[in-house]
N, C-alpha and C positions, 0 to 999 in steps of 0.2 A: 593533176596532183602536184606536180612537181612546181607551177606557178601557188599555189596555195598554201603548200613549206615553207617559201620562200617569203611568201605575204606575210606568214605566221609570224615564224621569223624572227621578222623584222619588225614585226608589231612589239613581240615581246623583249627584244634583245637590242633594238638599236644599230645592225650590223646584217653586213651579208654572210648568211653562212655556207658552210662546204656542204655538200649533198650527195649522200650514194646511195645505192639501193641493191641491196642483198634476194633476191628472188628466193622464193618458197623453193623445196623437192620434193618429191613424191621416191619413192624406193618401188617397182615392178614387183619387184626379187631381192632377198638380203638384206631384210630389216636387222638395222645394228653389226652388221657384219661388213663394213668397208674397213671401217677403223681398228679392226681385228685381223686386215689382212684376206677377208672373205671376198666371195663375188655378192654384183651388185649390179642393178641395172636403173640407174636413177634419171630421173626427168625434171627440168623446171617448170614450177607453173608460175603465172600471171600474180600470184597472194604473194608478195613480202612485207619486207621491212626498210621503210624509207626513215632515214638517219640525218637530221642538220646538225651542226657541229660548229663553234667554233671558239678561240681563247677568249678571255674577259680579263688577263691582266690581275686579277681577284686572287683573295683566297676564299674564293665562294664558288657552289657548280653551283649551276639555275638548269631545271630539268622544263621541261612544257611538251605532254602527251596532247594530238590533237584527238585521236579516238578516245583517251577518259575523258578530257578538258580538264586537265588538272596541272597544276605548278607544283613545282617544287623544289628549294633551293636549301642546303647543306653549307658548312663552312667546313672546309676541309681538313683542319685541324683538329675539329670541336665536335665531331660528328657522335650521335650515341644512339643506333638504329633502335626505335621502340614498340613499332608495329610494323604491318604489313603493307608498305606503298610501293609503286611506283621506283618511286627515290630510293626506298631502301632495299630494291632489287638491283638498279644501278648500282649504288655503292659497294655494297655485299661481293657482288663480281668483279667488283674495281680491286676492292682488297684483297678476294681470293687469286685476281691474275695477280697482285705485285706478289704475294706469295708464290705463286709457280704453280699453281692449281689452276685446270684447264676444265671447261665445260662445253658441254655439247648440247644446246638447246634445235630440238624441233617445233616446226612450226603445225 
């Protein structure tokens, strides 16, 4: 997987990028109750979310999903979300964290 990011990449972007990988959880016990202060008995499993990253210098993001096959690039000044992509889930979260709005997505 992680040689095949990296292929990607580089295909699409001309650069090596940074790479992590966030692993899935499963909850035993305590669905929605850690972040409440509740018990909880959580496990990782093997499904995440592998992330390449890197600056372009631009006032442009450039997105590339390898599970849709889909691009998508925004100027970040000039952005006006108008349907439902990809893209406009990144953005959308970008703008709610600079606000101070925090989300909690499950896998």
């Amino acid at each position: 997987m992680l040689d095949n990011i990296t292929q990607t990449f580089q295909s699409h972007f001309s650069t090596t990028p940074l790479i992590a990988f966030a692993p899935g959880r499963i909850n035993l016990i305590g669905e929605h109750t850690d972040y409440q202060e509740g018990f909880v008995f959580p496990a990782a499993v093997e499904k995440g979310i592998w992330v390449a990253i890197q600056t372009n210098d631009l006032d442009v993001c450039q997105l590339y999903s390898l599970d849709f096959d889909q691009e998508f690039k925004f100027e970040l000044d000039a952005f006006s979300p108008k349907k439902r992509t990809l893209g406009n889930l990144c953005y959308g979260n970008g703008r709610f964290a600079e606000a101070g709005w925090v989300f909690h997505f499950g896998i």
